[in-house]
N, C-alpha and C positions, 0 to 999 in steps of 0.2 A: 462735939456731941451732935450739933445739926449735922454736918456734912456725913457721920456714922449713921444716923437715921435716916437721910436720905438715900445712903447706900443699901439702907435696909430695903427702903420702900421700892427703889428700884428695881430692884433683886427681885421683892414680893410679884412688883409686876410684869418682870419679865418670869417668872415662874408662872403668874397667871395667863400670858400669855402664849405660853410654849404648851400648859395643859389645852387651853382652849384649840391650839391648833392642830394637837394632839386631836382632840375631839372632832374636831372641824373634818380632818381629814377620814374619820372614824366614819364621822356623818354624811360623805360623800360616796365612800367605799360601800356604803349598804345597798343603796339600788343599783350597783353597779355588779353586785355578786349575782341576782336573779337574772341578769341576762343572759349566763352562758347555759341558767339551767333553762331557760325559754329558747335557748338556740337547740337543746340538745332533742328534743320533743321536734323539731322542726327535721331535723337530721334522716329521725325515724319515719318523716310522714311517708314519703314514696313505697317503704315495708307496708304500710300501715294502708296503700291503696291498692297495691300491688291485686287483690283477687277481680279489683272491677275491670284492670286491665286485663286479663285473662280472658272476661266475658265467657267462659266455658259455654252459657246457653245459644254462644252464639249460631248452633246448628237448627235453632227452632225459630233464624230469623227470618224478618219477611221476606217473600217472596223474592225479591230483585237481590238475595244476598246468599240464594240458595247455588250451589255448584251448577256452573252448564253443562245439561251435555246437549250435541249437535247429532242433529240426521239429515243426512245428506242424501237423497232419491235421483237415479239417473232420471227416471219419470215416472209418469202414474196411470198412463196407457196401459203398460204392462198390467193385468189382472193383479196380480199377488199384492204388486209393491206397497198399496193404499193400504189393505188391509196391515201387513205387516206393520207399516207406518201408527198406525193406530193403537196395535198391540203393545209397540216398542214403548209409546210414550206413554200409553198407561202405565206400564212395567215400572218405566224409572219413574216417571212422579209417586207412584209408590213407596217409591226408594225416598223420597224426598229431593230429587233431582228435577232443576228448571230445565224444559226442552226444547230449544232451537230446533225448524223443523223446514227442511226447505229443498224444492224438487227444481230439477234443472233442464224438463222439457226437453231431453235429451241434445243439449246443448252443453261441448263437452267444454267452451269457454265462460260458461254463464254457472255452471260446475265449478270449475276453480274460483269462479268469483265468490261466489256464496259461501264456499269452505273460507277462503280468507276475509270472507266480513264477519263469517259466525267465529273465527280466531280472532278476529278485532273486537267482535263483543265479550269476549272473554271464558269464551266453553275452555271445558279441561280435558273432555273426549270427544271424540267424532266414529261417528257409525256409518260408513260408507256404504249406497251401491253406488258405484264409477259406472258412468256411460262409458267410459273410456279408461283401461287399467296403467296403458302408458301414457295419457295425457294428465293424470290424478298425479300422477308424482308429481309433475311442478308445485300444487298447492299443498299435498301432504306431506313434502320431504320440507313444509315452509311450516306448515301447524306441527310437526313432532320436531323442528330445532326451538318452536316456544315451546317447548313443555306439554303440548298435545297429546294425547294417544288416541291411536289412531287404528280403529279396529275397521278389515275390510271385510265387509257384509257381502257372502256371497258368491262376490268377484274379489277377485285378486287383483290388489293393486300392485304393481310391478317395482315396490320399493324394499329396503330392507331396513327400514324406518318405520315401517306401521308394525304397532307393537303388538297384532295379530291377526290371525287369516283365518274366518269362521268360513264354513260352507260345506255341503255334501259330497258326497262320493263322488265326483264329478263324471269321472272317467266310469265308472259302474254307471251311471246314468248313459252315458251313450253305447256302454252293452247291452243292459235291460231292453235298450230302444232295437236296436237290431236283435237281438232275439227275439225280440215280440212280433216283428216284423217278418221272421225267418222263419217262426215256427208258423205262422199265419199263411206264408205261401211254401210250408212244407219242403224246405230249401234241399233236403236231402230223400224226398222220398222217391226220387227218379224222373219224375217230370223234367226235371230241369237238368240239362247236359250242355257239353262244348256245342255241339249239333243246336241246340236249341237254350239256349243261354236267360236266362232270368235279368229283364232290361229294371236296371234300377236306376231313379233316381234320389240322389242327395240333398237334402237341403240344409248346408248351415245356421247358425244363427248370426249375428251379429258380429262379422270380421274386428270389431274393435273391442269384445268381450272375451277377457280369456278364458270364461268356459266354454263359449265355443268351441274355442280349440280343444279343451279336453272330453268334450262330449263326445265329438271328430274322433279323438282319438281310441276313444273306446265303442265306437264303432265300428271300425276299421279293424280294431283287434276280431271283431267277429267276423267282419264283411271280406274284408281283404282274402284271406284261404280259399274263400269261393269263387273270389276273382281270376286269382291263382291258378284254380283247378279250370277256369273255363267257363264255369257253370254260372256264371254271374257278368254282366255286362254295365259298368256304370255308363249309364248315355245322357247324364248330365249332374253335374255337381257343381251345385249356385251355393252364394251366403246370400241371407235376407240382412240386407244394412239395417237397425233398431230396431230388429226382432219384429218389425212391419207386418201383421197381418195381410195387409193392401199391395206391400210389395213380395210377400211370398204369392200371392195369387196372380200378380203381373209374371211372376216367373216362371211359377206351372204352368198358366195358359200359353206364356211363349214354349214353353217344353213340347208339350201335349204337340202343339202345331208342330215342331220340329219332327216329333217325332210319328208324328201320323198315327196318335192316340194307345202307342202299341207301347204303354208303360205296365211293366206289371207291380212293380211296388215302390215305396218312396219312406226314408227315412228323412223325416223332419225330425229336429231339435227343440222344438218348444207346441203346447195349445195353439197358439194364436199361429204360430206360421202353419203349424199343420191345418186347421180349421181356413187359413188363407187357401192354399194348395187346395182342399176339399171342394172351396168353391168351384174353381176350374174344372174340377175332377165330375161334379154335379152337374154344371153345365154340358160336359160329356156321356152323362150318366154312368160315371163311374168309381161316384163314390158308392164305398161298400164292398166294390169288386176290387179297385186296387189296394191294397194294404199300407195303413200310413201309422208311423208313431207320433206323437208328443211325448209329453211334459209337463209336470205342474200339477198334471190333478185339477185343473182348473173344474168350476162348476158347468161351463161350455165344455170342456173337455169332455170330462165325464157323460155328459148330456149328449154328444155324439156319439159314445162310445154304446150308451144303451140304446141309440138309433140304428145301432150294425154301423157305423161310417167311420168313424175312427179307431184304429185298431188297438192301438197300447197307449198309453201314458207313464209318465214317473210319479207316483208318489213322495213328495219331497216335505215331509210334514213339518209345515213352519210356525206348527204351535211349538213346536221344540226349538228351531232354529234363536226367535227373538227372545225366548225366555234366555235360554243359554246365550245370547250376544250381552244381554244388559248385563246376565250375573257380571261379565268375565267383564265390564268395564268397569262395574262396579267394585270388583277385585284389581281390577288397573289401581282403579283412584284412589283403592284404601294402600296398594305396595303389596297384595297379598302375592305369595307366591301358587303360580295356577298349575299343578302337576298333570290336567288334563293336555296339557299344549304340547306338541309333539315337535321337534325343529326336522325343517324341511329344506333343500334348496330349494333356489329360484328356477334353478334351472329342471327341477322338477318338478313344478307346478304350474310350469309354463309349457312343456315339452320343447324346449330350445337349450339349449347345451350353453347359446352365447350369453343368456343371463347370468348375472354375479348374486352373490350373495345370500342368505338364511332368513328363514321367516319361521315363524311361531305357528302353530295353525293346528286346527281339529274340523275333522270333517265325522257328518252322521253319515248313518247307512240309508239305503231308500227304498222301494219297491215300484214292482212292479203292476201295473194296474190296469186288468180286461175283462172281458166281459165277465167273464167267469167269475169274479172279485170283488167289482166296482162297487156293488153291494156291501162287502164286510166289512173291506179297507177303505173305505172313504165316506160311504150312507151312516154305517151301524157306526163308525167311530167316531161321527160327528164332524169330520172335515169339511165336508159339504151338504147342504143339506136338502134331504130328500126332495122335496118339491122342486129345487134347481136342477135339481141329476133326474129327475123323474119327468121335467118339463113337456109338456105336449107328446106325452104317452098316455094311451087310451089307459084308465083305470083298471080295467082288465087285466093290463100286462103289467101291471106293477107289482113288485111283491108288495107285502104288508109291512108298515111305518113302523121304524125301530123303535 
């Protein structure tokens, strides 16, 4: 009967034993369920931050985090290019664009350096004028392999890497000029024969500017026929190295000497070279009597044109130019596709046949600007303004303020 009861009690307490650890392990199992549902909350967090990384506002950040763009000026001698410069970078901070801004003293290795320090500080476009169109490709064929664009303001830079080529009628600018010139000494009214030849001289612009060469060339297209026939005599034909006013005057005056004062007309390429040449011409007193063209529309320009001294100019209206250069990078930076760009070779925008390559490119039209005009197209439209172009003219002979 003991040894029956004690098999009972044993029994009882391994039955007690086996429920408790039953329990026991019931009772451990509890905190252990809440952890997979505090892991699964943790799973989601990265969804759940996902729009801070986005930052969408981040087009309204500060300053140092807004897109660069870069301007790159051959220099600031030349009249236009400051003014330009000023217009450009209002335009894009407009835009909300930070602007790198840097002139190169027409130093065409101090040019390359500044394009690759403004690609080392990180611009996304660059708006070129090149003092030099084949020395720029070292640095610009280096900013458009980083991701650069690389718009050539003006001048053509001689790559097929810049992803486009603003600039005017080039070549109609150096007809306008000789037309202006030709109808000024009545090239055809009979004065002028084989027997007695119309002594002209030339004066390039800047031999390392490929508008030079297209200016040339559309001069020539006017000039040359008259050569031809006889009736036209070049008796000297110079380029002014950096569109130098000081060295287009050292080269008139040696002309004039060479040729014992007997010039009768003189296509210049630019204001400043032709107002260079004028001096020489003054010192002989013969500005006003020999016929000379520019360029530019400058406010000097202008201002000798309403003196009788200079005879034509190009209207190149560059309220349109820097408008239209910002849109089209701004269309760069966003990927738009720009249907105004026209594909061009190199070798016809160069006039050299040995150039390789396509370029993108849109050129404006331009005019003509003398006496007869200087007033409409340049005073009344606001390009220059009256008191500049009216300069030390007695009050008298002014028309009345637009």
């Amino acid at each position: 009967m003991f040894h029956k009861s004690m098999k009972s009690i044993a029994a009882l307490l391994m039955l007690t034993i086996l429920v408790a650890a039953l329990f026991g392990c019931g009772g451990a199992a509890q905190p252990a369920q809440p952890e997979p549902a505090k892991e699964e909350p943790a799973a989601e967090a990265p969804a759940a931050e996902a729009p801070a990384a986005k930052e969408e506002p981040a087009a309204e950040a500060p300053a140092g985090d807004k897109i660069k763009v870069g301007l790159s000026f051959s220099d600031f001698a030349t009249e236009r290019w400051k003014n330009e410069e000023e217009l450009m970078r209002k335009l894009l901070e407009e835009k909300g664009y930070e602007v790198v801004s840097q002139e190169a003293n027409h130093d065409v290795k101090l040019q390359n350096d500044q394009i690759d320090n403004m690609v080392a500080q990180g611009v996304k476009a660059l708006i070129i004028i090149a003092e030099d169109g084949d020395a720029a490709v070292t640095a610009v064929d280096k900013a458009a392999a980083a991701g650069v664009k690389v718009l050539a303001y003006d001048r053509l830079i001689k790559s097929p890497n810049i992803a486009a080529y603003l600039s005017f009628n080039n070549v109609e600018v150096g007809r306008q000029q000789a037309l202006g010139v030709m109808k000024a000494v009545d090239i055809e009214g009979g004065k002028w024969t084989a027997d007695n030849p119309l002594k002209l001289v030339k004066l390039g612009g800047s031999p390392t500017d490929n508008n030079a060469i297209l200016f040339r060339k559309g001069q020539d297209e006017i000039v040359d026929p008259y050569v031809e026939q006889g009736i036209i005599e070049v008796v000297a034909d110079q380029w002014v190295d950096n569109w130098d006013p000081a060295n287009a005057l050292s080269l008139m005056e040696n002309i004039l000497t060479s040729q014992s004062n007997k010039v009768d007309a003189v296509v210049a390429s630019n204001d400043g070279t032709a107002l260079g040449a004028l001096q020489a011409l003054k010192a002989q007193k013969l500005a006003g009597v020999v016929p000379i063209s520019g360029q530019d529309a400058t406010a000097d320009g202008c201002n000798s044109i309403v003196k009788g001294e200079l005879t034509v100019t190009i209207l190149k209206d560059i309220r349109n130019l820097s408008p239209l250069a910002v849109d089209l990078v701004d269309k760069l930076l966003q990927g738009e596709t720009i249907p105004e760009l026209k594909t061009y070779t190199m070798a016809e925008l160069t006039n050299d046949e040995a150039q390789q390559g396509e370029v993108a490119a849109y050129f404006l039209p331009v005019e003509q600007v003398n006496a007869d005009n200087v007033y409409d197209l340049v005073v009344a439209s606001g390009f220059q303004a009256y008191d500049d172009v009216y300069r030390d003219i007695p009050e008298g002979q002014r028309p009345p303020k637009p």
